[in-house]
N, C-alpha and C positions, 0 to 999 in steps of 0.2 A: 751330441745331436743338437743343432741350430732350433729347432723347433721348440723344446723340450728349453732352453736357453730364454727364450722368449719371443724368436722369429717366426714369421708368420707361415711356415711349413718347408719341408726338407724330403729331400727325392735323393735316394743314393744306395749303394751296395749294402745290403746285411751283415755286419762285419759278424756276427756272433756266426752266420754259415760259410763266410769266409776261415775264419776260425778252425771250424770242422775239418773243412774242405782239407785245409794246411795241416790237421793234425797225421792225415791217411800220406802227404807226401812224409813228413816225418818220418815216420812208418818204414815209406820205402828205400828212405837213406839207411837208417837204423840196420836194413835188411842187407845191407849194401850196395843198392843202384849208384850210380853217378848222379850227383845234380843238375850237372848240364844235361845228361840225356832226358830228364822229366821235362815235359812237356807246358809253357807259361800257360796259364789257367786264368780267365776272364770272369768277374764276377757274372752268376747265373740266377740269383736273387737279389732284387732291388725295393727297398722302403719307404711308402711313402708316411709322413707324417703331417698332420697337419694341427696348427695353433688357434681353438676356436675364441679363445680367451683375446687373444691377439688382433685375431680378425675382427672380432665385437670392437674392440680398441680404436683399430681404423676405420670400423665402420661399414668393413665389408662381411657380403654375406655369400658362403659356401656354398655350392649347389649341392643338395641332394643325392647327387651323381656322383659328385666327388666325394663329399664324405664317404659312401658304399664302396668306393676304390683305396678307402686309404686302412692300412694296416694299425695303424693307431690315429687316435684324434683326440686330443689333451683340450680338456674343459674347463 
């Protein structure tokens, strides 16, 4: 995660519900489907993060608004 690294925040798919998602196609190989007949699957959860430790650094300051949108916020 960029954020978590020490940039100033990161916007992008949930790999840990990606994850999940890929274990149920697993599943339907296992059962026998074809691969090519399942269907490409678009990530349908996205994370945002933000670096307030970072932002203090450069000096800028996070609205209010945004932090209440972001799914973690590293201090």
């Amino acid at each position: 995660m960029f954020a978590a690294a020490g940039g100033l925040l990161s916007y992008g798919p949930d790999f840990a519900d990606q994850y999940r998602r890929a274990a149920s196609y697993v599943d339907r190989i296992f059962k026998g489907e074809k691969p090519a007949d399942l269907p490409v699957q678009a990530p349908t959860k996205y994370e945002l993060v933000i670096n307030l430790k970072t932002a203090k650094a450069l000096g800028l300051t996070i609205p209010a608004s945004v932090l209440a949108r972001a799914d973690e916020v590293i201090e």
